[in-house]
N, CA, C and O atoms as a Maestro MAE file, in Angstrom:
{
 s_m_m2io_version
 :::
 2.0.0
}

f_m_ct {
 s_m_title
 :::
 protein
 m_atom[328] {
  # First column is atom index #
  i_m_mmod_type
  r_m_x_coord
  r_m_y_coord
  r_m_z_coord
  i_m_residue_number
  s_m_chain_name
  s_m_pdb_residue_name
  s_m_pdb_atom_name
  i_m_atomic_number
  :::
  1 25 125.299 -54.341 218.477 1 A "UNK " " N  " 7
  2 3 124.321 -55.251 219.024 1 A "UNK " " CA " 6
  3 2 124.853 -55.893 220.305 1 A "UNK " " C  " 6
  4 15 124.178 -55.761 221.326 1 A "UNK " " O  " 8
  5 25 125.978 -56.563 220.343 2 A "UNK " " N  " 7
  6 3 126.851 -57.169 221.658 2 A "UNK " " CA " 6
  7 2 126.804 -56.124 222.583 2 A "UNK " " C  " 6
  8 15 126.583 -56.460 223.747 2 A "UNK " " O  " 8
  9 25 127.022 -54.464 222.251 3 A "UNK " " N  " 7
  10 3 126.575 -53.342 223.356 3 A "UNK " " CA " 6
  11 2 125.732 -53.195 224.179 3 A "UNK " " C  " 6
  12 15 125.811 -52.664 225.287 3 A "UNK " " O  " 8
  13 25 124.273 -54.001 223.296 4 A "UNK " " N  " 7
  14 3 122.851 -53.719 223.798 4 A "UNK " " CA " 6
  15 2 122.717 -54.616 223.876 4 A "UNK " " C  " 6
  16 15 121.562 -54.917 223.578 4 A "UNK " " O  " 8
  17 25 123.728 -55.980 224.350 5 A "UNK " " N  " 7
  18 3 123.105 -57.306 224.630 5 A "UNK " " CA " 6
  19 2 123.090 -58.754 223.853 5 A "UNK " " C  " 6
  20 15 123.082 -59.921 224.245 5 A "UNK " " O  " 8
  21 25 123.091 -58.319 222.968 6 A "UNK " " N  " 7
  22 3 123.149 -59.936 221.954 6 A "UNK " " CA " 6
  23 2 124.272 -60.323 222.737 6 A "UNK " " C  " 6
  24 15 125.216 -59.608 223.073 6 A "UNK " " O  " 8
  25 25 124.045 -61.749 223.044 7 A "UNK " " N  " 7
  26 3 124.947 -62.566 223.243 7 A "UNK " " CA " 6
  27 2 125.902 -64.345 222.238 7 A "UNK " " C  " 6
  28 15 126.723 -65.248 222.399 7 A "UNK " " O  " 8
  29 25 124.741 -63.633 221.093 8 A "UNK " " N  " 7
  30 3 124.417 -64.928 220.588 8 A "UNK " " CA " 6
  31 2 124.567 -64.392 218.706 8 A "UNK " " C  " 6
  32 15 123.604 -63.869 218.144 8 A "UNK " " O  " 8
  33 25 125.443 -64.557 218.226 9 A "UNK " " N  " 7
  34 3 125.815 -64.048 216.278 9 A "UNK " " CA " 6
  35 2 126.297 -64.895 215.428 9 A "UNK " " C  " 6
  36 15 127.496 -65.093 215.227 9 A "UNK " " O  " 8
  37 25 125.220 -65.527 214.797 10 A "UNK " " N  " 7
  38 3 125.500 -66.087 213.655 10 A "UNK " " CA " 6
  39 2 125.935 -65.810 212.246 10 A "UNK " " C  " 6
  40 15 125.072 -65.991 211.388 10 A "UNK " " O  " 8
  41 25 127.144 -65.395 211.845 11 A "UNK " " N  " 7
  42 3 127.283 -64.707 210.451 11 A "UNK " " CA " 6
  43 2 127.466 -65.955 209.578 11 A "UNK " " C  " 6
  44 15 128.022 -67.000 209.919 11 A "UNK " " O  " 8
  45 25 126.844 -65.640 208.269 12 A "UNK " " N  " 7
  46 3 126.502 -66.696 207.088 12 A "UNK " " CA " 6
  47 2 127.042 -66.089 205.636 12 A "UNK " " C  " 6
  48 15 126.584 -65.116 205.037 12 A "UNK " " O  " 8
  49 25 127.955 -66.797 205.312 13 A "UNK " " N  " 7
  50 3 128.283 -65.948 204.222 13 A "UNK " " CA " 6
  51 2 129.287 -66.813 203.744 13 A "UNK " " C  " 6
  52 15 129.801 -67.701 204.424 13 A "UNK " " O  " 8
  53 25 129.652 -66.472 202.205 14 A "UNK " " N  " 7
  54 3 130.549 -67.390 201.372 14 A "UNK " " CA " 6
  55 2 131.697 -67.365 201.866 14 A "UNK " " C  " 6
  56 15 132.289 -68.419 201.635 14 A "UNK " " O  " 8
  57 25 132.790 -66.012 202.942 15 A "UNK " " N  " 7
  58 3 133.870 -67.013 203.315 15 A "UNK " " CA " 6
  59 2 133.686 -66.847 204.667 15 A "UNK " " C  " 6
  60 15 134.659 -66.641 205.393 15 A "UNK " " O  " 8
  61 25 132.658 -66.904 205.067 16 A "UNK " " N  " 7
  62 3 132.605 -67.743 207.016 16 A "UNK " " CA " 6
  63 2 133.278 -67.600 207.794 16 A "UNK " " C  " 6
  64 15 133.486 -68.498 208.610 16 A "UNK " " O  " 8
  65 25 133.890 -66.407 207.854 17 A "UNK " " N  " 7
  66 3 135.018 -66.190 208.714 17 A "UNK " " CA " 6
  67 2 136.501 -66.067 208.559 17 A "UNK " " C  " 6
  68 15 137.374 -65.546 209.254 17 A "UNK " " O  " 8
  69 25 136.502 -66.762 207.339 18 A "UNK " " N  " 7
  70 3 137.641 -66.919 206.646 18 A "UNK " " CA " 6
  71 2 139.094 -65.477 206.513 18 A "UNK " " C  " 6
  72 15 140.319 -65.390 206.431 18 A "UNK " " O  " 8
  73 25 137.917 -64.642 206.569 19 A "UNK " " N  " 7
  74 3 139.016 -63.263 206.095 19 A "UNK " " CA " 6
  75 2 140.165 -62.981 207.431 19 A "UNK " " C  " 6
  76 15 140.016 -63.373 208.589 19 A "UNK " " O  " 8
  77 25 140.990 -62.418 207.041 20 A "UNK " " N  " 7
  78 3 141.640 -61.337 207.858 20 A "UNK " " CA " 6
  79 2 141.337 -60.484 209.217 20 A "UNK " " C  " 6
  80 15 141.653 -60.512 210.407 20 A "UNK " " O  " 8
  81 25 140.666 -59.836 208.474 21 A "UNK " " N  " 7
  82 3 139.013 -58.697 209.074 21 A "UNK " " CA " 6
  83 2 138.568 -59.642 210.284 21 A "UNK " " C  " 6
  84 15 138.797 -59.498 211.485 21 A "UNK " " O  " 8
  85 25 137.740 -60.832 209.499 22 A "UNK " " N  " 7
  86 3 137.105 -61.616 210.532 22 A "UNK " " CA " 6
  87 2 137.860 -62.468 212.002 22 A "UNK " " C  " 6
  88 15 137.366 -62.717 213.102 22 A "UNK " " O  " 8
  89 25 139.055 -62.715 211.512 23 A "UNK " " N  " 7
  90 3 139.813 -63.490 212.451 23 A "UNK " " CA " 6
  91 2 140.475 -62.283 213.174 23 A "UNK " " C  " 6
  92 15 141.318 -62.630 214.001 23 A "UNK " " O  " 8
  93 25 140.302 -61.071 213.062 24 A "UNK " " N  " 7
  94 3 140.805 -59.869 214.325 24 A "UNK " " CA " 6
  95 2 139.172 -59.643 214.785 24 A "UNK " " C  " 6
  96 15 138.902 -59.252 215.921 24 A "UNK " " O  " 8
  97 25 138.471 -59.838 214.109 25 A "UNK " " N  " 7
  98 3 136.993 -59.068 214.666 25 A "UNK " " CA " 6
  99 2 136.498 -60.016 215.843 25 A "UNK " " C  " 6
  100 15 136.473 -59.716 217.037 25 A "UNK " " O  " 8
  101 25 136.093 -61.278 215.241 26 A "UNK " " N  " 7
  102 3 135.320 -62.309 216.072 26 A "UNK " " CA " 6
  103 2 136.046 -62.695 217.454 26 A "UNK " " C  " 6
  104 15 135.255 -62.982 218.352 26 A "UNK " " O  " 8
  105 25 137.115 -62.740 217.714 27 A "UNK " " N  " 7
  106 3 137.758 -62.646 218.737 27 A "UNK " " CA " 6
  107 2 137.455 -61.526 219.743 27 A "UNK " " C  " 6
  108 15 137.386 -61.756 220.951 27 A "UNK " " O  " 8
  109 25 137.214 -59.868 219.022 28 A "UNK " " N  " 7
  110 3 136.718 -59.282 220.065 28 A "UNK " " CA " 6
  111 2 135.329 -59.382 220.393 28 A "UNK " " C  " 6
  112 15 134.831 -58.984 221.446 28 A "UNK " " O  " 8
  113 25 134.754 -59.905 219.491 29 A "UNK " " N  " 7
  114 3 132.777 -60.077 220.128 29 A "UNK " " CA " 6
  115 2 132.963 -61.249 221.117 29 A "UNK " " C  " 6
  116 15 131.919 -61.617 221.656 29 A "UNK " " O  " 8
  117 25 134.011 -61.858 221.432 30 A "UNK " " N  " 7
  118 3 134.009 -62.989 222.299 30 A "UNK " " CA " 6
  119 2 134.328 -62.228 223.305 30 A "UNK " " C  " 6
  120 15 133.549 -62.249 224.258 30 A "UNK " " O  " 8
  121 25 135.158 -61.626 223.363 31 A "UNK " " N  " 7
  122 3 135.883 -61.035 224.585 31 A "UNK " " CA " 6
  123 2 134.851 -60.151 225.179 31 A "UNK " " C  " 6
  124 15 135.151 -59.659 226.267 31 A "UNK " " O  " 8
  125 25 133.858 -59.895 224.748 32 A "UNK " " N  " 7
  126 3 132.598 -59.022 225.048 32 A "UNK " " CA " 6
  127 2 131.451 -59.692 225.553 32 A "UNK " " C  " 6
  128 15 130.337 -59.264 225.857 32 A "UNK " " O  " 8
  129 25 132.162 -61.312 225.593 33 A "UNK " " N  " 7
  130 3 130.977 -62.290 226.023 33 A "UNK " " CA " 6
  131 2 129.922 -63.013 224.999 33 A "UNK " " C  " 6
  132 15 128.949 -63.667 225.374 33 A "UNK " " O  " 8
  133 25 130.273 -62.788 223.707 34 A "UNK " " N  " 7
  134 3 129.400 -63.159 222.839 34 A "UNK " " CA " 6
  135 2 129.829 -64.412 222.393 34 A "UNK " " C  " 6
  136 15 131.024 -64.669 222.537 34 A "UNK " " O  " 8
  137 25 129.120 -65.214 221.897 35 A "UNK " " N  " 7
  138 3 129.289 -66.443 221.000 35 A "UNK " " CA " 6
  139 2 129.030 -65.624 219.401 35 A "UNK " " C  " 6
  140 15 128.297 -64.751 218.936 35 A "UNK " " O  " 8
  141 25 130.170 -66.556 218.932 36 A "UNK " " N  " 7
  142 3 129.972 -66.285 217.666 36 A "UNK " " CA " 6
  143 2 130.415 -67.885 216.917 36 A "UNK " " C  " 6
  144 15 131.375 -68.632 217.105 36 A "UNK " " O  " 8
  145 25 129.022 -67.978 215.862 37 A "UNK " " N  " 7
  146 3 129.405 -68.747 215.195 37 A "UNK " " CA " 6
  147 2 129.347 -68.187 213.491 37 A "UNK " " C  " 6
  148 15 128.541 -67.350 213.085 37 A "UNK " " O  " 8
  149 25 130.307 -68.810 212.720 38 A "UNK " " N  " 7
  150 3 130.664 -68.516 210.853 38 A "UNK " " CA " 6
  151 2 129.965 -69.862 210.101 38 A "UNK " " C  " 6
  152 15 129.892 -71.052 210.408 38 A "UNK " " O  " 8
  153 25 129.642 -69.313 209.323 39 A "UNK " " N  " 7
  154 3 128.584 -70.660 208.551 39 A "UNK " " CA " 6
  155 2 128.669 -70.443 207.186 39 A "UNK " " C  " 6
  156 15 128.009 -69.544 206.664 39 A "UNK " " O  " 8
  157 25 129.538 -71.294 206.428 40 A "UNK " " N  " 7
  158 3 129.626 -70.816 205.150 40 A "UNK " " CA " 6
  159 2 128.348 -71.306 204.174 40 A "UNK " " C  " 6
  160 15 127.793 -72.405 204.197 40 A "UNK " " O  " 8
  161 25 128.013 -70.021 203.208 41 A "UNK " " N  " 7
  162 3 127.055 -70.139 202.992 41 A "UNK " " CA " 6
  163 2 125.973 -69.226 202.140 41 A "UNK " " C  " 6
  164 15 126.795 -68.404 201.734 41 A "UNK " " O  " 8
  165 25 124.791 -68.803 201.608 42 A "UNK " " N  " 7
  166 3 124.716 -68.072 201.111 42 A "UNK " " CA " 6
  167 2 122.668 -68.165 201.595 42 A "UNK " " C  " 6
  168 15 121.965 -69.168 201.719 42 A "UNK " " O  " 8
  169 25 122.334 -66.831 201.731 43 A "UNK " " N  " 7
  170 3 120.811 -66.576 201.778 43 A "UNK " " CA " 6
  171 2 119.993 -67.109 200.970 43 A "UNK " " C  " 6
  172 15 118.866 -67.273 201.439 43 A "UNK " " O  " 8
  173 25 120.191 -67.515 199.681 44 A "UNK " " N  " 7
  174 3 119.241 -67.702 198.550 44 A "UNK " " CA " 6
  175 2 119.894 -69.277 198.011 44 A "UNK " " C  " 6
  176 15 120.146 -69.694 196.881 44 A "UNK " " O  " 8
  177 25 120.017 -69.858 199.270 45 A "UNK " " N  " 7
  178 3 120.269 -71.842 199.131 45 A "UNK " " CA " 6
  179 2 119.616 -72.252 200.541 45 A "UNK " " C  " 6
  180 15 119.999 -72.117 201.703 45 A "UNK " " O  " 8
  181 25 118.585 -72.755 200.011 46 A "UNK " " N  " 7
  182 3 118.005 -73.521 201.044 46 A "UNK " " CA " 6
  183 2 118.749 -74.206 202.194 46 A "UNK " " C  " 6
  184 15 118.526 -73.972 203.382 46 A "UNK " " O  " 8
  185 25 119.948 -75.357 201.578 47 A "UNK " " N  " 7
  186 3 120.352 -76.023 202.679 47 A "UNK " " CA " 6
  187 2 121.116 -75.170 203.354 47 A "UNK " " C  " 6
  188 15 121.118 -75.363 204.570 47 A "UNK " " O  " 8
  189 25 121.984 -73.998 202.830 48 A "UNK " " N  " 7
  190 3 122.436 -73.470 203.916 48 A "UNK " " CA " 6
  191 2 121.812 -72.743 205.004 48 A "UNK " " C  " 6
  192 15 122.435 -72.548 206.049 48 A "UNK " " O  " 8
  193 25 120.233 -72.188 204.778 49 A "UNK " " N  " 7
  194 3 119.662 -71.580 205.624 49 A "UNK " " CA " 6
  195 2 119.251 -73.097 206.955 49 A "UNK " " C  " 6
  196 15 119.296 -73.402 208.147 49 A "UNK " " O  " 8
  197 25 118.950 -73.485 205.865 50 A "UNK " " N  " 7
  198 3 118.175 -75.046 207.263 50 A "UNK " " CA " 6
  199 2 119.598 -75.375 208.008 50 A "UNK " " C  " 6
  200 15 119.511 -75.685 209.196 50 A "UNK " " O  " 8
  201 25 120.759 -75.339 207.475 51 A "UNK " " N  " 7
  202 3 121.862 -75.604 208.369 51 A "UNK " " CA " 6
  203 2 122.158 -74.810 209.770 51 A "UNK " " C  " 6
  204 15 122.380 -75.183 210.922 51 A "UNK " " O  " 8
  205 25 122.044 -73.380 209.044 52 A "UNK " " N  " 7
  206 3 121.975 -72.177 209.953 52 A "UNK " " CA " 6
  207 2 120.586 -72.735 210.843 52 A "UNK " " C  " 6
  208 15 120.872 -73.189 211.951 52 A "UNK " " O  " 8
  209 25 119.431 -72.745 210.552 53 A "UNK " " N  " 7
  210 3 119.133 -72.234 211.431 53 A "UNK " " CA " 6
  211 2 119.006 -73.742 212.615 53 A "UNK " " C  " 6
  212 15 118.427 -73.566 213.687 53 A "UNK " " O  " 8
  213 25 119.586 -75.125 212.281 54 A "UNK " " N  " 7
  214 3 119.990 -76.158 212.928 54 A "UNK " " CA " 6
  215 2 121.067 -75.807 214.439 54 A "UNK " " C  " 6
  216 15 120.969 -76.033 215.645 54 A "UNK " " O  " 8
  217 25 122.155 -75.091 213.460 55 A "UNK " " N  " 7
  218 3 122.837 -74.684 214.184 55 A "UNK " " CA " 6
  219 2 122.716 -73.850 215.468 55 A "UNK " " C  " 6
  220 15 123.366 -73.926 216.510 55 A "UNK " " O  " 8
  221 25 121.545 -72.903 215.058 56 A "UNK " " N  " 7
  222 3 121.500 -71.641 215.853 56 A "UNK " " CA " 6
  223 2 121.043 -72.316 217.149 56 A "UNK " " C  " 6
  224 15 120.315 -73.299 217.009 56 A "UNK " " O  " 8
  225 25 121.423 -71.863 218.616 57 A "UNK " " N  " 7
  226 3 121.284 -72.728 219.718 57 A "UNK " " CA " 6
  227 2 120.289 -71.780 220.321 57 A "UNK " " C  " 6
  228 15 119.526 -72.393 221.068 57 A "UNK " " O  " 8
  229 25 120.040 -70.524 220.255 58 A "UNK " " N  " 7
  230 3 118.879 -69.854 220.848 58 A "UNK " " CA " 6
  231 2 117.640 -69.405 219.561 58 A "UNK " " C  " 6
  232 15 117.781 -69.961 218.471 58 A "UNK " " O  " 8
  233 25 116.467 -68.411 219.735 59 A "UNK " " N  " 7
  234 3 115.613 -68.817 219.189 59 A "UNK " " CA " 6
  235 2 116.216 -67.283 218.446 59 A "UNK " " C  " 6
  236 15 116.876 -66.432 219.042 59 A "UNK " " O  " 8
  237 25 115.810 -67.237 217.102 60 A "UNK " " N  " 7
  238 3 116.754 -66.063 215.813 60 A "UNK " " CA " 6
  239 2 115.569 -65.064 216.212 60 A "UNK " " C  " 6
  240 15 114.342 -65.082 216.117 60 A "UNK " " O  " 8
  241 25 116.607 -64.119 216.741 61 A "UNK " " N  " 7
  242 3 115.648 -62.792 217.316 61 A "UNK " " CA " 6
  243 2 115.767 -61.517 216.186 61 A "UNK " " C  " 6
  244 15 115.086 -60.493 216.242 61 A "UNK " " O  " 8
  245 25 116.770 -61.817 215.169 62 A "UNK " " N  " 7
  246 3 116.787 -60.444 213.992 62 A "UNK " " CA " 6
  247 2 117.661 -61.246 213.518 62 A "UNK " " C  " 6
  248 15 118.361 -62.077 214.097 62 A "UNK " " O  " 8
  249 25 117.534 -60.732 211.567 63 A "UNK " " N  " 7
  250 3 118.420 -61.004 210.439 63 A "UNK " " CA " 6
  251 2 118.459 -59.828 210.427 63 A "UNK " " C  " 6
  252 15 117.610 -58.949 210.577 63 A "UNK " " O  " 8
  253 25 119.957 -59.843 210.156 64 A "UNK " " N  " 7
  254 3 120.796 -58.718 208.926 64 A "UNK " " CA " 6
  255 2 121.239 -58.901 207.961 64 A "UNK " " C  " 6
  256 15 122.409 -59.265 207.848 64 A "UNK " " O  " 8
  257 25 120.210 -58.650 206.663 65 A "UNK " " N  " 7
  258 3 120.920 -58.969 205.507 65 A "UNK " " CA " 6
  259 2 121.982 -58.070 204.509 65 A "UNK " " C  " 6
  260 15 121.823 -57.667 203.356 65 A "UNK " " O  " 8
  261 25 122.719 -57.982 205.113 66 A "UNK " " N  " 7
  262 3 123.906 -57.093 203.847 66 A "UNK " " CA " 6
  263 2 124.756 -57.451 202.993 66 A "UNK " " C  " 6
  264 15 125.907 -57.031 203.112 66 A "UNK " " O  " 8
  265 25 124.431 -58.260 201.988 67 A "UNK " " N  " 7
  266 3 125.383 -59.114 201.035 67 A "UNK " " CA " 6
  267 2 125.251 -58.167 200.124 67 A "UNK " " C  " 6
  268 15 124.282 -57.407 200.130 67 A "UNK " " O  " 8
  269 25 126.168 -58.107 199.277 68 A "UNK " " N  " 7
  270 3 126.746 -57.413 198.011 68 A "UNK " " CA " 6
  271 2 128.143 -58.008 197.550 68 A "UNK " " C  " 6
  272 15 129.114 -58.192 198.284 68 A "UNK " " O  " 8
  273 25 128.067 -58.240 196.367 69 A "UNK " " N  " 7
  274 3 128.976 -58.056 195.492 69 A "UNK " " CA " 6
  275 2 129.659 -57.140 194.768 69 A "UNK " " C  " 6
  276 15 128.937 -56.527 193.981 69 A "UNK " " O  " 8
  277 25 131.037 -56.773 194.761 70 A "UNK " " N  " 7
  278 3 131.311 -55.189 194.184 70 A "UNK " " CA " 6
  279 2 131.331 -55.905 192.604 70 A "UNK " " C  " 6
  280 15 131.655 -57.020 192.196 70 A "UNK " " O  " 8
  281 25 130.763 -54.549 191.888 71 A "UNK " " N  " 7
  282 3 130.924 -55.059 190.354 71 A "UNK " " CA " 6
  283 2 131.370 -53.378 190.570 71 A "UNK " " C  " 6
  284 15 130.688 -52.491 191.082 71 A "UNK " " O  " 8
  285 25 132.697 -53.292 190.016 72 A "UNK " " N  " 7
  286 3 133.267 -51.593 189.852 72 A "UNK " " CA " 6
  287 2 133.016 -51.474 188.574 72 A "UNK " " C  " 6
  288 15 133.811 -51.865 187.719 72 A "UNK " " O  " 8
  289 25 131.537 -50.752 188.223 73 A "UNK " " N  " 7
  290 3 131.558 -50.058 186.950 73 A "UNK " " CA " 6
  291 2 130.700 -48.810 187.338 73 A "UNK " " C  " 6
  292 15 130.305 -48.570 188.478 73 A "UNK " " O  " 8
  293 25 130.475 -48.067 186.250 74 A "UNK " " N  " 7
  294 3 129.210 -46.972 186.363 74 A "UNK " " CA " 6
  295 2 127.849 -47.717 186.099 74 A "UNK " " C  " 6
  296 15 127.619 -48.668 185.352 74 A "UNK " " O  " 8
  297 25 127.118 -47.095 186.828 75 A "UNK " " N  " 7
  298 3 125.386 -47.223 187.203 75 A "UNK " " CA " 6
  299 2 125.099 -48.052 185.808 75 A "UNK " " C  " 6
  300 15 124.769 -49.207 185.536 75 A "UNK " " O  " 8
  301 25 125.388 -46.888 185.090 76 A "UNK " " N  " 7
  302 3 124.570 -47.158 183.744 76 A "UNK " " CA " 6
  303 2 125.673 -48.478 182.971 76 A "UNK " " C  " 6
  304 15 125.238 -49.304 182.168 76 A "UNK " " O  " 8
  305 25 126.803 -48.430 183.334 77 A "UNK " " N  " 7
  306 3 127.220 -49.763 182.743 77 A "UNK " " CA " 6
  307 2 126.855 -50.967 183.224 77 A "UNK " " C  " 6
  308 15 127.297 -51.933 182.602 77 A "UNK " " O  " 8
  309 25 126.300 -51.139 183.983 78 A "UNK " " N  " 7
  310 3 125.636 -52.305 184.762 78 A "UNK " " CA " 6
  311 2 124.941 -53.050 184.294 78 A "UNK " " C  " 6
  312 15 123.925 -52.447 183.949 78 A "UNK " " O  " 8
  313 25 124.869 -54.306 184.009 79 A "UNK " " N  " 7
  314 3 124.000 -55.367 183.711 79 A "UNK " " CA " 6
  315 2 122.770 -55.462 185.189 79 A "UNK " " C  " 6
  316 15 122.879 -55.194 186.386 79 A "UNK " " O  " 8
  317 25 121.726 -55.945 184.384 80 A "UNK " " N  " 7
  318 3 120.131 -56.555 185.800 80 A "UNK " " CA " 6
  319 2 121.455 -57.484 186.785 80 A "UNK " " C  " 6
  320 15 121.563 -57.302 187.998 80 A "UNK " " O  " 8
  321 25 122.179 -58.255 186.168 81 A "UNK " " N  " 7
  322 3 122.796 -59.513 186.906 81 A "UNK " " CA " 6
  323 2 123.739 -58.818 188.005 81 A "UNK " " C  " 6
  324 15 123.890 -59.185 189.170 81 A "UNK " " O  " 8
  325 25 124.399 -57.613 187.291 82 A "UNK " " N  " 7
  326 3 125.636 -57.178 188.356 82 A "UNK " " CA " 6
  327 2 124.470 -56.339 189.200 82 A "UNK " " C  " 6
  328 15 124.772 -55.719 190.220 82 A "UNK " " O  " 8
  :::
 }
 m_bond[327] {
  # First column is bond index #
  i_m_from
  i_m_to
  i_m_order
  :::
  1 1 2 1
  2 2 3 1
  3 3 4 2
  4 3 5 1
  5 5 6 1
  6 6 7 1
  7 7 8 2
  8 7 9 1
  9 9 10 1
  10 10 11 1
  11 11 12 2
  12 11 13 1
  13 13 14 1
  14 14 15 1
  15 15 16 2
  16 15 17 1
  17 17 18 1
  18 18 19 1
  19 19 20 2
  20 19 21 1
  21 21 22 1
  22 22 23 1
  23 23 24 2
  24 23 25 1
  25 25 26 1
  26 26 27 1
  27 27 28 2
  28 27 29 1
  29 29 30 1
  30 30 31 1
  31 31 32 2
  32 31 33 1
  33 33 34 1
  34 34 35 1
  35 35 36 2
  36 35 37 1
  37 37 38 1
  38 38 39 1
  39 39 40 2
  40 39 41 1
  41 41 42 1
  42 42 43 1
  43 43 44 2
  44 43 45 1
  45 45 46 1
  46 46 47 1
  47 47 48 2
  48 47 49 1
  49 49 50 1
  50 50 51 1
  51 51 52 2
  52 51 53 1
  53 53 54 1
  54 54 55 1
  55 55 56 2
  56 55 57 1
  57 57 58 1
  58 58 59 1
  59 59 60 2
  60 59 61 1
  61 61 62 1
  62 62 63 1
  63 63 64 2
  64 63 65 1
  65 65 66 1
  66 66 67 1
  67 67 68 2
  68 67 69 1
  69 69 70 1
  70 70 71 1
  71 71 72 2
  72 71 73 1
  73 73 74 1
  74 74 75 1
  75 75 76 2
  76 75 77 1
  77 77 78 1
  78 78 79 1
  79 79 80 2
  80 79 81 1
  81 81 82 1
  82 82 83 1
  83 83 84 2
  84 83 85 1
  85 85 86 1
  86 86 87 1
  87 87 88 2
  88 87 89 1
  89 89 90 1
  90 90 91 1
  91 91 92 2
  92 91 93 1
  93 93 94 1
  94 94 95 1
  95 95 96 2
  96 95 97 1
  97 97 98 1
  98 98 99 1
  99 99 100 2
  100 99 101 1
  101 101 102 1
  102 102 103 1
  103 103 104 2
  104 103 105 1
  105 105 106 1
  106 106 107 1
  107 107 108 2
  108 107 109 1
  109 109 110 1
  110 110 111 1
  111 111 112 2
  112 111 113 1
  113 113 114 1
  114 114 115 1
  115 115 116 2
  116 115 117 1
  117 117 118 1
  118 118 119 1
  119 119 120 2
  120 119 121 1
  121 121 122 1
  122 122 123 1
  123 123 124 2
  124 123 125 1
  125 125 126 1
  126 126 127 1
  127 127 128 2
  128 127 129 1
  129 129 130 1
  130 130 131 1
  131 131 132 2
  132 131 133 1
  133 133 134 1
  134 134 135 1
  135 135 136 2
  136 135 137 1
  137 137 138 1
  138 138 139 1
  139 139 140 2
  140 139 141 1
  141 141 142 1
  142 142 143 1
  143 143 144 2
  144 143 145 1
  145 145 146 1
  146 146 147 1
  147 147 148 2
  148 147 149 1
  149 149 150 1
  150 150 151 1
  151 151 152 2
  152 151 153 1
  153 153 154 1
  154 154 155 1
  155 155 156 2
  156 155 157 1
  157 157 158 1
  158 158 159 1
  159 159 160 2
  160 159 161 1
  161 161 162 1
  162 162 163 1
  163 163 164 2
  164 163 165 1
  165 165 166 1
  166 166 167 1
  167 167 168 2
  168 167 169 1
  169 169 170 1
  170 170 171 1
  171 171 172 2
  172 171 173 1
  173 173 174 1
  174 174 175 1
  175 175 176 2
  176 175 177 1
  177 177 178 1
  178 178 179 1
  179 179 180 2
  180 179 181 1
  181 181 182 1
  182 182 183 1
  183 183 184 2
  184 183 185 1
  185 185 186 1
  186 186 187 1
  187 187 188 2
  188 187 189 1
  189 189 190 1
  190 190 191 1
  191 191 192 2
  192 191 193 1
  193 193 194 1
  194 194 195 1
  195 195 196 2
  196 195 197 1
  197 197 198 1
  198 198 199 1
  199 199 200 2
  200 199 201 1
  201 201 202 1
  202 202 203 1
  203 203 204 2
  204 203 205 1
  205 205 206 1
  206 206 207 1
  207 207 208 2
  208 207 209 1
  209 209 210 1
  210 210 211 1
  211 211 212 2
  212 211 213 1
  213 213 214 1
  214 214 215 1
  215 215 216 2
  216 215 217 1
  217 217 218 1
  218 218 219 1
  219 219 220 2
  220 219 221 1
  221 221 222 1
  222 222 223 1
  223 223 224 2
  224 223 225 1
  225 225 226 1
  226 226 227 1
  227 227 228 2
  228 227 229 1
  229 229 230 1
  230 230 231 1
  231 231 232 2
  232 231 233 1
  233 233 234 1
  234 234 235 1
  235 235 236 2
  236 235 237 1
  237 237 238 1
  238 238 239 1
  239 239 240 2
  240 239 241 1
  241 241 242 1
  242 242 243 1
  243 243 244 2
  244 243 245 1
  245 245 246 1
  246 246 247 1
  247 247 248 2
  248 247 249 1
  249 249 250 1
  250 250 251 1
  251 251 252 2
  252 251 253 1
  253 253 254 1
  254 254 255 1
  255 255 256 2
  256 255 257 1
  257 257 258 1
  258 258 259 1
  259 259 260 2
  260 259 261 1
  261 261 262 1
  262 262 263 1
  263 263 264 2
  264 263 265 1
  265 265 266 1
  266 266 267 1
  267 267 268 2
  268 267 269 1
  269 269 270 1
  270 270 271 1
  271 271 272 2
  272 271 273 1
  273 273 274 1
  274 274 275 1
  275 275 276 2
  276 275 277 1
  277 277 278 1
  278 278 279 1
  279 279 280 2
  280 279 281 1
  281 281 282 1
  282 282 283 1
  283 283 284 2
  284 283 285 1
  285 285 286 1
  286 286 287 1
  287 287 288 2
  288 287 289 1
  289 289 290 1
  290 290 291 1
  291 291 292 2
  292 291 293 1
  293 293 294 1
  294 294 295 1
  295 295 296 2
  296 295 297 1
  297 297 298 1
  298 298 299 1
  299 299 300 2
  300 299 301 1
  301 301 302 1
  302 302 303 1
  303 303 304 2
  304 303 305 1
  305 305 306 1
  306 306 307 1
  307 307 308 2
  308 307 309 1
  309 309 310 1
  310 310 311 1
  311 311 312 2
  312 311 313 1
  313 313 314 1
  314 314 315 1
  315 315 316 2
  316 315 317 1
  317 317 318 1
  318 318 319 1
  319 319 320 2
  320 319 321 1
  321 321 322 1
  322 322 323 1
  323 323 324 2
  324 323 325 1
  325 325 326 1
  326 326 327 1
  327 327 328 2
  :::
 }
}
C-alpha cells in the first residue's frame, strides 16, 4: 500500500506494535514516508474502535481486517469458539 501511496497506517491490534517483527517493520514504512501509528486494541470493542478512529488524522480510506488466533489442532478437533 505505502508503494501505491498510502501515506497514512493505522494498525490496531492486541500487541500494538509491541513485537519484534513490528519494531524492524514500522521503521521501514517510515523511511518510505509513511506515518504509522499502533493502537492497542481489538475490532469487536467499541472503545477501541472510537479511539482509533479519534486518533486517525486523515479521513479512513480502507480496513484490513486480518486477525486470527492460532488454535493448532485438526479442523475437526475444533471447537465454534477456536
Amino acid at each position: 500500500m505505502v508503494e501505491m501511496g498510502a501515506r497514512s497506517l493505522i494498525f490496531l491490534s492486541r500487541s500494538a506494535g509491541q513485537t519484534d517483527s513490528d519494531q524492524q517493520y514500522f521503521p521501514e514504512l517510515k523511511s518510505q514516508g509513511c506515518q504509522v501509528t499502533a493502537i492497542s486494541g481489538k475490532m469487536d470493542d467499541k472503545p477501541s474502535l472510537e479511539r482509533t478512529f479519534q486518533i486517525a488524522l486523515n479521513t479512513i480510506k480502507g480496513v484490513f481486517h486480518l486477525a486470527m488466533v492460532l488454535r493448532d489442532a485438526a479442523i475437526l478437533d475444533l471447537s465454534y469458539e477456536d
